[in-house]
PDBQT receptor file of N, H, CA, C and O in Angstrom, charges set to zero:
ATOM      1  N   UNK A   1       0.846  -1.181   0.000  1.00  0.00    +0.000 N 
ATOM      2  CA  UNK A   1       0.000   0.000   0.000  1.00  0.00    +0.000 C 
ATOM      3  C   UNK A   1       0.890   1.243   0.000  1.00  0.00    +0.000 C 
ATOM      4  O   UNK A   1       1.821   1.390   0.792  1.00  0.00    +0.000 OA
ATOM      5  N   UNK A   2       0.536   2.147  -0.960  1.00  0.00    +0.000 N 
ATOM      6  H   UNK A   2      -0.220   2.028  -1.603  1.00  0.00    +0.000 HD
ATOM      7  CA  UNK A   2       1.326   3.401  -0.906  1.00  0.00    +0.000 C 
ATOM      8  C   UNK A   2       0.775   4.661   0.141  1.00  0.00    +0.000 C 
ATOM      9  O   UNK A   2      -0.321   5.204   0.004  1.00  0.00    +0.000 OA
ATOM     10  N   UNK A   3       1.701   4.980   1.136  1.00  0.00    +0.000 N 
ATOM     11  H   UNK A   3       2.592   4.538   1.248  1.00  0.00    +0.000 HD
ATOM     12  CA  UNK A   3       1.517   5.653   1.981  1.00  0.00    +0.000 C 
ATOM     13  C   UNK A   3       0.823   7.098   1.455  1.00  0.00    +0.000 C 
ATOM     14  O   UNK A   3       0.563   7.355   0.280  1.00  0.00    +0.000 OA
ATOM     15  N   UNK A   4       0.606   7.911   2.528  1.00  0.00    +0.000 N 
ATOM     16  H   UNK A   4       0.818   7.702   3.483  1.00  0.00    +0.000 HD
ATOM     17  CA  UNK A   4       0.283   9.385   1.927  1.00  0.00    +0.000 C 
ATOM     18  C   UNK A   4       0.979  10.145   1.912  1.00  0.00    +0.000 C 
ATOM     19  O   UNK A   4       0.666  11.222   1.404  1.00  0.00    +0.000 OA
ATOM     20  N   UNK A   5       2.297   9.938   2.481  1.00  0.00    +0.000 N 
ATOM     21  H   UNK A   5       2.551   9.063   2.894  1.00  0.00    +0.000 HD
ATOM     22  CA  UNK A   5       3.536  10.791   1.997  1.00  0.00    +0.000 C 
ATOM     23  C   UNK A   5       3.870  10.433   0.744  1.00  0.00    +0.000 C 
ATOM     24  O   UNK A   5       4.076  11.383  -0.012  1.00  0.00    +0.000 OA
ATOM     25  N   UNK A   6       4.017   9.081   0.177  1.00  0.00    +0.000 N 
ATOM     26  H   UNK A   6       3.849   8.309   0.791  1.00  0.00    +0.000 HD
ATOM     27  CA  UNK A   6       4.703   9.068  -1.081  1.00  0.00    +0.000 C 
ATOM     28  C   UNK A   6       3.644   9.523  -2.166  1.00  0.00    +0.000 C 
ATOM     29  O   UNK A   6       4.111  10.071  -3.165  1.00  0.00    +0.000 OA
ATOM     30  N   UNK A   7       2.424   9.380  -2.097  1.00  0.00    +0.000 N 
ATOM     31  H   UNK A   7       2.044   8.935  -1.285  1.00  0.00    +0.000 HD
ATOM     32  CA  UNK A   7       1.208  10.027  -2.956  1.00  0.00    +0.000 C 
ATOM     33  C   UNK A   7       1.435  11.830  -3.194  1.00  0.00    +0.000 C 
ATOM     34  O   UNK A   7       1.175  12.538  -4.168  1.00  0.00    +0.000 OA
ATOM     35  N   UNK A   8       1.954  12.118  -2.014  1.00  0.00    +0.000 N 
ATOM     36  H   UNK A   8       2.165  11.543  -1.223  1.00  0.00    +0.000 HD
ATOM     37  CA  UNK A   8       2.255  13.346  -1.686  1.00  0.00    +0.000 C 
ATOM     38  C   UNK A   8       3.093  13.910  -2.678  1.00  0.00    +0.000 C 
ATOM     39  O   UNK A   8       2.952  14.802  -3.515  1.00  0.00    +0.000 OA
ATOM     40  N   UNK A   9       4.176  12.994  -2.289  1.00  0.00    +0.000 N 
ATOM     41  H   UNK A   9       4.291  12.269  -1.610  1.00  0.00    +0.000 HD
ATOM     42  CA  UNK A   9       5.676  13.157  -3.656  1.00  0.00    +0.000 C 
ATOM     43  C   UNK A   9       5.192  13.432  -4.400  1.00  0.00    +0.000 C 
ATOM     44  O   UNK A   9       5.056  14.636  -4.617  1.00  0.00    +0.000 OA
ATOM     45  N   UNK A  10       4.555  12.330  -5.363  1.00  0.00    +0.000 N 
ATOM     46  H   UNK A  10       4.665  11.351  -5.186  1.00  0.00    +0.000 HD
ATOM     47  CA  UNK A  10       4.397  11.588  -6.551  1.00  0.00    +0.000 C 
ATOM     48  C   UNK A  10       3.265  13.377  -7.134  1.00  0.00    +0.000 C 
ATOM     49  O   UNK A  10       3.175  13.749  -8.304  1.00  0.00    +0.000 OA
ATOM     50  N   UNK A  11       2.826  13.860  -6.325  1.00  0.00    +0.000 N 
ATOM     51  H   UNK A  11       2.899  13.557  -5.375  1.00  0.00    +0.000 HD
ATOM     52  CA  UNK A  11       1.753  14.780  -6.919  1.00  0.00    +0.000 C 
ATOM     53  C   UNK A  11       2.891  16.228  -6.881  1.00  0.00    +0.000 C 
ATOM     54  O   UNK A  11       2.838  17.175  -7.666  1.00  0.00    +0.000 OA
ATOM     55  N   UNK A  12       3.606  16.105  -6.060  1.00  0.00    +0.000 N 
ATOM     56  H   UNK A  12       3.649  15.336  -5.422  1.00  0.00    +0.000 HD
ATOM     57  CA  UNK A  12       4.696  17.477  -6.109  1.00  0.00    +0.000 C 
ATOM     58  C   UNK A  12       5.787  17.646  -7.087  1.00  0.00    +0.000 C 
ATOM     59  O   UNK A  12       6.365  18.639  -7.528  1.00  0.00    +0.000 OA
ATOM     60  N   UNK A  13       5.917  16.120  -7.336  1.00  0.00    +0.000 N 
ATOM     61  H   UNK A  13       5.447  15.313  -6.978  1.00  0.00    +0.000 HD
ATOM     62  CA  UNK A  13       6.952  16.140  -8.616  1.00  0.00    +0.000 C 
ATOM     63  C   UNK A  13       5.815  15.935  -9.978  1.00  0.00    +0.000 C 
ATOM     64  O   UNK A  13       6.244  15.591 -11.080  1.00  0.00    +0.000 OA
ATOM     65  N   UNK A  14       5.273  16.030  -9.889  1.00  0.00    +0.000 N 
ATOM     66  H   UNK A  14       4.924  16.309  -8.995  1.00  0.00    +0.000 HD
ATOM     67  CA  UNK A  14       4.090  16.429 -11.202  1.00  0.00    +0.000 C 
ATOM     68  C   UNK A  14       3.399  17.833 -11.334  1.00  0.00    +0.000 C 
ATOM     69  O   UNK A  14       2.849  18.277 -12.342  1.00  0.00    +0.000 OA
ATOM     70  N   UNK A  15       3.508  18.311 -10.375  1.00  0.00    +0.000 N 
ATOM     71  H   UNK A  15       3.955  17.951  -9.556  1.00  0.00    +0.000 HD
ATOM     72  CA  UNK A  15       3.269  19.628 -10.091  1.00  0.00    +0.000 C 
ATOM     73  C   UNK A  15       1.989  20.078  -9.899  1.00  0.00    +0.000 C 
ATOM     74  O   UNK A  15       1.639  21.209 -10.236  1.00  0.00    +0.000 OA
ATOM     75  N   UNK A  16       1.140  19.137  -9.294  1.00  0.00    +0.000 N 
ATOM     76  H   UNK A  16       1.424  18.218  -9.021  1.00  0.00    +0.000 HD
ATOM     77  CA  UNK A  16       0.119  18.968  -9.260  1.00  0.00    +0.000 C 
ATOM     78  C   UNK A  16      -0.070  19.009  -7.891  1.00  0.00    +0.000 C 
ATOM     79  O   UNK A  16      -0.543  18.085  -7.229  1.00  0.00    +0.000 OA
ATOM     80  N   UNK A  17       0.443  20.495  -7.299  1.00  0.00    +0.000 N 
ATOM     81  H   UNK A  17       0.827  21.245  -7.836  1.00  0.00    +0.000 HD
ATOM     82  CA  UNK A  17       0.166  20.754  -5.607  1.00  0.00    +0.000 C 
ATOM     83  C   UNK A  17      -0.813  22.124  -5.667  1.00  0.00    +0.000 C 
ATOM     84  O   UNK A  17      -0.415  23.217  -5.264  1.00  0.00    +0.000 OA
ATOM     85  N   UNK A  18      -2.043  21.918  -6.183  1.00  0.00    +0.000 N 
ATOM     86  H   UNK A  18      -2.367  21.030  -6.509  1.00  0.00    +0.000 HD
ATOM     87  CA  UNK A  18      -2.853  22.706  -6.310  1.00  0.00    +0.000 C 
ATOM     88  C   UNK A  18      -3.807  22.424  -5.148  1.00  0.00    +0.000 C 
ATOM     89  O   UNK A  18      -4.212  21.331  -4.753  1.00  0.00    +0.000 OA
ATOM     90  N   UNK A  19      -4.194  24.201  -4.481  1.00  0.00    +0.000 N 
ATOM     91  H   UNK A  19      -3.865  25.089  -4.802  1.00  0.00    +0.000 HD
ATOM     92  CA  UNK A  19      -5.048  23.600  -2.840  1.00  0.00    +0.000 C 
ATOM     93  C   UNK A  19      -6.685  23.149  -3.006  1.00  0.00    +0.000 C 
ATOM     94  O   UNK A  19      -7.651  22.913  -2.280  1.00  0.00    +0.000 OA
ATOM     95  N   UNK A  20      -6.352  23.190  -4.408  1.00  0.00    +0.000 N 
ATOM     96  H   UNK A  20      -5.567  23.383  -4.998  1.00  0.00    +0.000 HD
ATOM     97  CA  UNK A  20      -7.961  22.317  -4.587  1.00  0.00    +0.000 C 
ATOM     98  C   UNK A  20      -7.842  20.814  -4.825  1.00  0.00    +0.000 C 
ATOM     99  O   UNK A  20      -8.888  20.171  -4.741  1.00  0.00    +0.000 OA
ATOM    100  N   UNK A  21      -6.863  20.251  -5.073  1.00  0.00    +0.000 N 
ATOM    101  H   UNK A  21      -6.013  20.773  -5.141  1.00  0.00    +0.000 HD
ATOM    102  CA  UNK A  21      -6.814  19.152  -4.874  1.00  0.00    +0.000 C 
ATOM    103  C   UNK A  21      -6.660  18.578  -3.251  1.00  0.00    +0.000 C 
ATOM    104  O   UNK A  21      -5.803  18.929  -2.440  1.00  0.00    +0.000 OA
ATOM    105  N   UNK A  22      -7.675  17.667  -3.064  1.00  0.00    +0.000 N 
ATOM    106  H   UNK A  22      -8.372  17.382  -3.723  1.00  0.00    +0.000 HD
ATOM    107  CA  UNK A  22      -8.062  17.056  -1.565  1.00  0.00    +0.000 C 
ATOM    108  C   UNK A  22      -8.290  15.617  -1.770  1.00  0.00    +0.000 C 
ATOM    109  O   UNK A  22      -8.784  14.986  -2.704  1.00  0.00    +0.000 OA
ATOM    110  N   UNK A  23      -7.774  15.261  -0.590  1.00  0.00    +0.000 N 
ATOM    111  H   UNK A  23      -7.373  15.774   0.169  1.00  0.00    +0.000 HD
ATOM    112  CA  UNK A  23      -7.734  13.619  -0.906  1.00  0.00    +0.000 C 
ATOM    113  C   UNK A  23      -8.136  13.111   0.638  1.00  0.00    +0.000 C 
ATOM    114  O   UNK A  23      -7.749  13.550   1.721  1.00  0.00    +0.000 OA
ATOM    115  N   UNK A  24      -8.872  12.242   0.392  1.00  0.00    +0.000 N 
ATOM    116  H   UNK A  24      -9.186  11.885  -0.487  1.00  0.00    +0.000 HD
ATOM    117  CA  UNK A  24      -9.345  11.350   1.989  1.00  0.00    +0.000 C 
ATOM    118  C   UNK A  24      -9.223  10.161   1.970  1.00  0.00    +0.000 C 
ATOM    119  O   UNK A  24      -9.382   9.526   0.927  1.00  0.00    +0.000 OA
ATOM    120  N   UNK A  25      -8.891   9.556   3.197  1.00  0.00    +0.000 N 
ATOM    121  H   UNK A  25      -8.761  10.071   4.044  1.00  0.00    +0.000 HD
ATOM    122  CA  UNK A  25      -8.172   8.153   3.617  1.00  0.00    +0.000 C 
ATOM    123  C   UNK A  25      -9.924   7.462   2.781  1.00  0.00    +0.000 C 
ATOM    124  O   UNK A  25     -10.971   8.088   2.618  1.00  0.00    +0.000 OA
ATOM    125  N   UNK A  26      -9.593   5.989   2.418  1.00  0.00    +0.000 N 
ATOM    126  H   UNK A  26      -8.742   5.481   2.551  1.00  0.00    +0.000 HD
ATOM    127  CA  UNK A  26     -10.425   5.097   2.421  1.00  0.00    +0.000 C 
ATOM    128  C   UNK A  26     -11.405   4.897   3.683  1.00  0.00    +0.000 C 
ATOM    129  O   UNK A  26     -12.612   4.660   3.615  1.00  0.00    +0.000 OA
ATOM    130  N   UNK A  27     -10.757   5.018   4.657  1.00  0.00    +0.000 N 
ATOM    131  H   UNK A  27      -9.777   5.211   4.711  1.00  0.00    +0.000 HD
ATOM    132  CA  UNK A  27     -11.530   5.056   6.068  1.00  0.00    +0.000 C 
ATOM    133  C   UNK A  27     -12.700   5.983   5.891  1.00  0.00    +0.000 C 
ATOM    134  O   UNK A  27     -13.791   5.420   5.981  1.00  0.00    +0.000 OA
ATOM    135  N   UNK A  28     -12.725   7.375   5.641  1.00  0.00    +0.000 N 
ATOM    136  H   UNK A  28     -11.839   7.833   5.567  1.00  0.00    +0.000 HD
ATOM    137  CA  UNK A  28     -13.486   8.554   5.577  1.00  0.00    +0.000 C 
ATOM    138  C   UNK A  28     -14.649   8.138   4.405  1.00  0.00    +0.000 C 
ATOM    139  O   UNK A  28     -15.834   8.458   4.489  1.00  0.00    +0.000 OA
ATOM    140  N   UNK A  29     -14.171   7.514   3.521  1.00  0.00    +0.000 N 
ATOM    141  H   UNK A  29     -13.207   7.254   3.452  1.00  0.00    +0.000 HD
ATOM    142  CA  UNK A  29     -14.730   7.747   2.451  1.00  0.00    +0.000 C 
ATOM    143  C   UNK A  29     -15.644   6.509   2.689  1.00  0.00    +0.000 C 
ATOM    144  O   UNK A  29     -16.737   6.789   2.198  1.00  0.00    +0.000 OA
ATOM    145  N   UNK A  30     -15.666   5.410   3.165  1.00  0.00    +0.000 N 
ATOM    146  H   UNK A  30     -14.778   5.182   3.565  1.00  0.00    +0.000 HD
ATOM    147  CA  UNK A  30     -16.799   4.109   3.958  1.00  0.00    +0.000 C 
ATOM    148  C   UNK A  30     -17.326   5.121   4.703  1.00  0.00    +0.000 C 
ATOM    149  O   UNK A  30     -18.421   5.374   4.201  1.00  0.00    +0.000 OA
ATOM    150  N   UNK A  31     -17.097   5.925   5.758  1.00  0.00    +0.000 N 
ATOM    151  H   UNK A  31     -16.207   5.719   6.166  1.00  0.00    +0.000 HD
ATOM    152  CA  UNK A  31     -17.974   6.806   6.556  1.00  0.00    +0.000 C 
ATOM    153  C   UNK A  31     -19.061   7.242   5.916  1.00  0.00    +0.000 C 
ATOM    154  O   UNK A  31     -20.219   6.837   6.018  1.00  0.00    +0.000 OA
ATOM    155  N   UNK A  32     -18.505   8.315   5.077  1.00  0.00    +0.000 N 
ATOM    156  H   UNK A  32     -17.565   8.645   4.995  1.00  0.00    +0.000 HD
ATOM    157  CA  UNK A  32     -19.639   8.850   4.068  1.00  0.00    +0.000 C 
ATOM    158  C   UNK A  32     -21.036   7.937   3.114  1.00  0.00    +0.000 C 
ATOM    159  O   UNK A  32     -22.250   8.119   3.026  1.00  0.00    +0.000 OA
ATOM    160  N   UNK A  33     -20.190   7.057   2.604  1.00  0.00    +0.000 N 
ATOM    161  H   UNK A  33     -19.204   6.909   2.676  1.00  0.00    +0.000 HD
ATOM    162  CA  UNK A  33     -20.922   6.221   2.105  1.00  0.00    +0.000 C 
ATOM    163  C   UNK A  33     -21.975   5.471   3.030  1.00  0.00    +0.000 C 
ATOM    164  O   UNK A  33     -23.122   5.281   2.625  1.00  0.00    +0.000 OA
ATOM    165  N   UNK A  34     -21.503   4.999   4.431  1.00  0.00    +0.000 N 
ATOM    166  H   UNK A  34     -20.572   5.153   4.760  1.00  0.00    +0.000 HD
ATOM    167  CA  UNK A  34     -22.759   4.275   5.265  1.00  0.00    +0.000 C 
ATOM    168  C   UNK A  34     -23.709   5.655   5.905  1.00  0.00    +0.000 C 
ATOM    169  O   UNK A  34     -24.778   5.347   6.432  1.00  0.00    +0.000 OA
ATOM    170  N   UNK A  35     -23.394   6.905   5.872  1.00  0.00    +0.000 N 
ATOM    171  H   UNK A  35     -22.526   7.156   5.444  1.00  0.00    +0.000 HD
ATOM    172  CA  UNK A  35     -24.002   8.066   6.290  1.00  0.00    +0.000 C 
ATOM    173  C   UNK A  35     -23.983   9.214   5.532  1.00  0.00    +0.000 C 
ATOM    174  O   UNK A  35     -23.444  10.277   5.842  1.00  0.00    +0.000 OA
ATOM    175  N   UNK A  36     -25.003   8.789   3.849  1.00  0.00    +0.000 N 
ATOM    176  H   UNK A  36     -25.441   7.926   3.597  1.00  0.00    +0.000 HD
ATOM    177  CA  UNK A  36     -25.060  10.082   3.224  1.00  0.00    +0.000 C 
ATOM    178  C   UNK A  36     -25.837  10.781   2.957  1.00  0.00    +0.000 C 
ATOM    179  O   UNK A  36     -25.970  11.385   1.893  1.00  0.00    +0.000 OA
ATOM    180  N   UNK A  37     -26.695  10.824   4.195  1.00  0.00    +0.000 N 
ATOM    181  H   UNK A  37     -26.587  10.334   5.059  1.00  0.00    +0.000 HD
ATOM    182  CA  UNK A  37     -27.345  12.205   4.569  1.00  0.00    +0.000 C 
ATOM    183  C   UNK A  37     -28.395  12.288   3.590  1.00  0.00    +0.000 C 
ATOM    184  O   UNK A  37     -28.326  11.366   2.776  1.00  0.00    +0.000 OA
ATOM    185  N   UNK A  38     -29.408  13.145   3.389  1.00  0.00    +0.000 N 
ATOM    186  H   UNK A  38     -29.464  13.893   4.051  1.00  0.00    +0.000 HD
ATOM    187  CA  UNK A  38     -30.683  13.180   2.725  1.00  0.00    +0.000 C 
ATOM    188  C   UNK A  38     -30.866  13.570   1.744  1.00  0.00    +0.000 C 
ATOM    189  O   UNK A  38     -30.148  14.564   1.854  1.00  0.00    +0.000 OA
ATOM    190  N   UNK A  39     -31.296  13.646   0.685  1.00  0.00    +0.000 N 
ATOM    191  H   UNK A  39     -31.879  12.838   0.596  1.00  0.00    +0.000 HD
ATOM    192  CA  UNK A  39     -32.167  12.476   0.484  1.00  0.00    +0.000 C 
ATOM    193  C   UNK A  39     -30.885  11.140   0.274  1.00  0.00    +0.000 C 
ATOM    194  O   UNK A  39     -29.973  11.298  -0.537  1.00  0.00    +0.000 OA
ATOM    195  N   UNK A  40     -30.992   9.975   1.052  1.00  0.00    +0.000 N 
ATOM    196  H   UNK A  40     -31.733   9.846   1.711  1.00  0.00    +0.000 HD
ATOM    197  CA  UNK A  40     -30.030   8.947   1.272  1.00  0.00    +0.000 C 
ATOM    198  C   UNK A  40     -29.759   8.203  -0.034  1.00  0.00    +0.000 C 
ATOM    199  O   UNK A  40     -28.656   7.659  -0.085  1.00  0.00    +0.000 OA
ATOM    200  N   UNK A  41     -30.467   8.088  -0.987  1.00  0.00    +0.000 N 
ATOM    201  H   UNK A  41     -31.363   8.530  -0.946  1.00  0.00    +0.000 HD
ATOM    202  CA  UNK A  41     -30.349   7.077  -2.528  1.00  0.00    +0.000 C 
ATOM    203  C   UNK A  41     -29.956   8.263  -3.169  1.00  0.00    +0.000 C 
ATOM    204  O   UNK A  41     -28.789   7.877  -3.099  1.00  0.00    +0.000 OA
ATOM    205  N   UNK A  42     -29.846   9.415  -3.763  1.00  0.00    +0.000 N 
ATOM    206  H   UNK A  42     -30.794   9.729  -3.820  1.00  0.00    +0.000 HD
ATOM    207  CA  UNK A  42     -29.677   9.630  -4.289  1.00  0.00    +0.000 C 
ATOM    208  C   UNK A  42     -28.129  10.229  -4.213  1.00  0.00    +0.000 C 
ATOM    209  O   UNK A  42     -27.424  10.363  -5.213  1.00  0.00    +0.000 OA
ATOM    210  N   UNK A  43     -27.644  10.629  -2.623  1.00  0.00    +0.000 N 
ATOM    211  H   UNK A  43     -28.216  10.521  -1.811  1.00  0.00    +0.000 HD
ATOM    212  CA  UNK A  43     -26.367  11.188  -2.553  1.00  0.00    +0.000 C 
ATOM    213  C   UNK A  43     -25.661   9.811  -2.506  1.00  0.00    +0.000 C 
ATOM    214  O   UNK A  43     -24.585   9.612  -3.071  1.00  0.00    +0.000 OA
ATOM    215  N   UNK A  44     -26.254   8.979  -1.878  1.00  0.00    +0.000 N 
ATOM    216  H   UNK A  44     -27.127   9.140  -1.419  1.00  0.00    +0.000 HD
ATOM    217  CA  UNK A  44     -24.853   6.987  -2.086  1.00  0.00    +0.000 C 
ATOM    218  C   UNK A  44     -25.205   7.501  -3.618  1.00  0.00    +0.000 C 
ATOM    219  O   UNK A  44     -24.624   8.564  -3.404  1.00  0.00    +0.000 OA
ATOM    220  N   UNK A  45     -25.632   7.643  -4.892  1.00  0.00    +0.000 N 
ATOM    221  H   UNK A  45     -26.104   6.779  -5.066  1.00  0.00    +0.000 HD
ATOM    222  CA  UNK A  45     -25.079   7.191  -6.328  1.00  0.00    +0.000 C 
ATOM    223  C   UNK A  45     -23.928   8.145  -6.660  1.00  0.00    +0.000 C 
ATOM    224  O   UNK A  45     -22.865   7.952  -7.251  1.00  0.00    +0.000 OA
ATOM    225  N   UNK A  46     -24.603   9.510  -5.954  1.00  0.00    +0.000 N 
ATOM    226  H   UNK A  46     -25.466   9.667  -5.474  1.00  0.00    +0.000 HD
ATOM    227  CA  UNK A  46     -23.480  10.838  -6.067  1.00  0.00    +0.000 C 
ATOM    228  C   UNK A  46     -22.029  10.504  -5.439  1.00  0.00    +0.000 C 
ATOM    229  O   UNK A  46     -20.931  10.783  -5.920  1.00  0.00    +0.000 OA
ATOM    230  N   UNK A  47     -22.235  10.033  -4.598  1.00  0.00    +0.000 N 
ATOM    231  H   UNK A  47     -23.127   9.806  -4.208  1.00  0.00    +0.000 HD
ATOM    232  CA  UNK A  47     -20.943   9.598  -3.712  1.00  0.00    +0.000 C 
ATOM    233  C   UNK A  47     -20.221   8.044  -4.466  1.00  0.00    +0.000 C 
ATOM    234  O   UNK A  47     -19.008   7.840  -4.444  1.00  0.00    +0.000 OA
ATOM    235  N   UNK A  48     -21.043   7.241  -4.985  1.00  0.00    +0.000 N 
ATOM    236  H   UNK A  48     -22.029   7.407  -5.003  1.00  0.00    +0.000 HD
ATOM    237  CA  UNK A  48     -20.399   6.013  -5.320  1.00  0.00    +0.000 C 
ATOM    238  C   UNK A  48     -19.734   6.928  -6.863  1.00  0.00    +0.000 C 
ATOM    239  O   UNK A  48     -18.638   6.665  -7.360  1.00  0.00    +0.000 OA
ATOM    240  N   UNK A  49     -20.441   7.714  -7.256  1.00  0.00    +0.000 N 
ATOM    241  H   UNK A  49     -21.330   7.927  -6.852  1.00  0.00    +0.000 HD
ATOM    242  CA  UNK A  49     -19.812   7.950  -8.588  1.00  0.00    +0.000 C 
ATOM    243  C   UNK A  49     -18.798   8.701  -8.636  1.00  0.00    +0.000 C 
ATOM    244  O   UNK A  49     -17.962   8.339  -9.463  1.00  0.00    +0.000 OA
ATOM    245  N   UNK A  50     -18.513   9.779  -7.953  1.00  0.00    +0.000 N 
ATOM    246  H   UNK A  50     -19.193  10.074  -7.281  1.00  0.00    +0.000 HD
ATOM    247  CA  UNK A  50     -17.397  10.270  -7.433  1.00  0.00    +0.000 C 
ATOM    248  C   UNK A  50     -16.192   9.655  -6.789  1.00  0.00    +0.000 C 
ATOM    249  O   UNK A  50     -15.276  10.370  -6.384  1.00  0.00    +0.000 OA
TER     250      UNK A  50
């Protein structure tokens, strides 16, 4: 598994350290998905598709 420092690198030597780019652990992102808020079917497709 590649850490989030080396993801880190890998985006600074591409030059791709723009502060709109945001990234969240896998952990966060199961959160969201078992709790996405209302209307619930339609934000899980928004969220699975993203």
């Amino acid at each position: 598994m590649v850490s989030l420092q080396q993801k880190v690198k890998v985006l600074q030597q591409r030059g791709d350290t723009d502060d709109a780019v945001v990234a969240i652990s896998p952990e966060d992102v199961q959160k969201i998905v078992e709790h996405p808020g209302s209307p619930a079917i339609c934000n899980k497709l928004v969220i699975r598709l993203l």
